[in-house]
N, C-alpha and C positions, 0 to 999 in steps of 0.2 A: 504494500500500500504506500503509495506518496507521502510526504510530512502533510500534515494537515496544520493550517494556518486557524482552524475555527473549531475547536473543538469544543463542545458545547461543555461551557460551566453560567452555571448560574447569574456567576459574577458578569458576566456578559450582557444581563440586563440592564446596569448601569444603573447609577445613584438618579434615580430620575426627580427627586425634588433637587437636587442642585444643576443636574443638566437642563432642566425644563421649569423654572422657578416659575416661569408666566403661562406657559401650556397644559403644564402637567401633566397626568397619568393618559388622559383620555383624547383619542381621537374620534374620527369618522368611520363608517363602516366601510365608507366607499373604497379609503387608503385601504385598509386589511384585503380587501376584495380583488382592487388593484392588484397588489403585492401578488395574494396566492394566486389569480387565476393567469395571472401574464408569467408568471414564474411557471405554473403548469405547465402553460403552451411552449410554454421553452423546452421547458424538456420534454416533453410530450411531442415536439418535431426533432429531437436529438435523438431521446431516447424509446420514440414508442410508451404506447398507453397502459402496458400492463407495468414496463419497468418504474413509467411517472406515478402507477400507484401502490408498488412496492416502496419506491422512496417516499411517499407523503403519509401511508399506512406508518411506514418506520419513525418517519419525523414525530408523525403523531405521538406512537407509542414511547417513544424518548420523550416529548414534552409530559406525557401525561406522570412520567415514570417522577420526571423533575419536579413537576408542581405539586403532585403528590408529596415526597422528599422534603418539601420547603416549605407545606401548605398545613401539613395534616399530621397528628398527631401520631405515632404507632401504638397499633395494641386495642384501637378501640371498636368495642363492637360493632356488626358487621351495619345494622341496620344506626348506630348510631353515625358510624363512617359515613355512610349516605345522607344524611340527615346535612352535614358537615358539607359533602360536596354537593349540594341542589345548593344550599345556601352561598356558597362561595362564587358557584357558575353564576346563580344570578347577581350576584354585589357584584361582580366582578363586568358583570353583560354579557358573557359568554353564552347563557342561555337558560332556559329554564328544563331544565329533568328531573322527571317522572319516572316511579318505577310502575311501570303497567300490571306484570307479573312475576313473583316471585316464588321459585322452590328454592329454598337456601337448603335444604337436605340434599336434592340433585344437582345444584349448583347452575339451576338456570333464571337467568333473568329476561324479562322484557324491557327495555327502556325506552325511553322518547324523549327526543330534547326539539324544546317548543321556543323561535324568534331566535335560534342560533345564528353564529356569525356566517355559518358559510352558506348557508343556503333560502334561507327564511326570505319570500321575496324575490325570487329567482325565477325564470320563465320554465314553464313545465318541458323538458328535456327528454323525459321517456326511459331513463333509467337512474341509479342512484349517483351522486355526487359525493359523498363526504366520509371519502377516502382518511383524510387526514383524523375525521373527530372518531373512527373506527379503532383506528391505532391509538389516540387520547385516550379513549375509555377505556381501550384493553391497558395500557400501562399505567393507568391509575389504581383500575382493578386488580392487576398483575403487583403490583407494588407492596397494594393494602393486603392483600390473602396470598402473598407469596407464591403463588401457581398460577400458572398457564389461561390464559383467556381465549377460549377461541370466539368469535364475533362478525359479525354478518349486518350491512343496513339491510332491512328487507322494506322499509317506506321510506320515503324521500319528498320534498317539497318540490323537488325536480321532478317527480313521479306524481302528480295530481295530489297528494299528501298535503297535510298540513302542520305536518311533524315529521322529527326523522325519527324513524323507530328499528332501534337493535336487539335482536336475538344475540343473549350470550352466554356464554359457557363455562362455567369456570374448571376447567379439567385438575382431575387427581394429580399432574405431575408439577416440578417446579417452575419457572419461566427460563427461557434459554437464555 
């Protein structure tokens, strides 16, 4: 592998009350939107649409793995942990989730995140978009219960939806 120049730490976010004393924390949706979908297309004519959604699957599941890490407490119960991240996504504006369905004995969940950033608002497209927030959940999930997430959008706001909604899994082995 090449030296890598951006290896993701935290510290990377920057002291944003000194960097941005008069902006602050909060932008537009339109920038975030900008950002990820012209970054897609890029690599999406570089590298092809399955490779663009292994990398943003992956990004995701690194962010989720780090916000997790920085965000959230270890050790605490599973439905309080949830409790914890609805409330954060929305302070935050990231979105609002829902748990639809739960078996925490078989380790399966329903989710849906409702006015999220990637999609909410977005012209009906006919399949799912939000590759990235797939990989978030799984390594927030993966983080908090230390094993394996397998996870799936099966609704999309791209898809006639008015939520994205995920099947997930949380499998018996560790996270890779």
């Amino acid at each position: 592998m090449k030296d890598r120049k951006f290896k993701f730490t935290w510290e990377l976010l920057g002291n944003i009350q000194r960097g941005r004393p008069n902006l602050g924390p909060l932008t537009r949706l339109e920038m975030y939107r900008l950002f990820q979908y012209t970054l897609r297309d890029t690599l999406e004519q570089q590298e092809g649409t399955e490779k663009t959604n292994q990398i943003f699957y992956q990004a995701g599941k690194l962010a989720g793995k780090e916000f997790y890490d920085h965000l959230f407490p270890k050790g605490q119960p599973f439905n309080d942990f949830i409790k914890s991240l609805q409330k954060t996504l929305r302070d935050m504006g990231v979105g609002i989730l829902r748990v639809e369905e739960s078996d925490i004995d078989k380790g399966l969940l329903t989710l849906t995140v409702s006015e999220d950033l990637d999609c909410s608002g977005l012209p009906e497209l006919g399949y799912e978009i939000c590759t990235y927030d797939e990989g978030f959940i799984a390594g927030v999930i993966e983080r908090h219960t230390g094993k394996t997430i397998k996870i799936k959008e099966i609704d999309c706001w791209c898809t006639g939806d008015r939520t994205c909604r995920f099947k997930v899994e949380v499998l018996d082995n560790h996270p890779q």
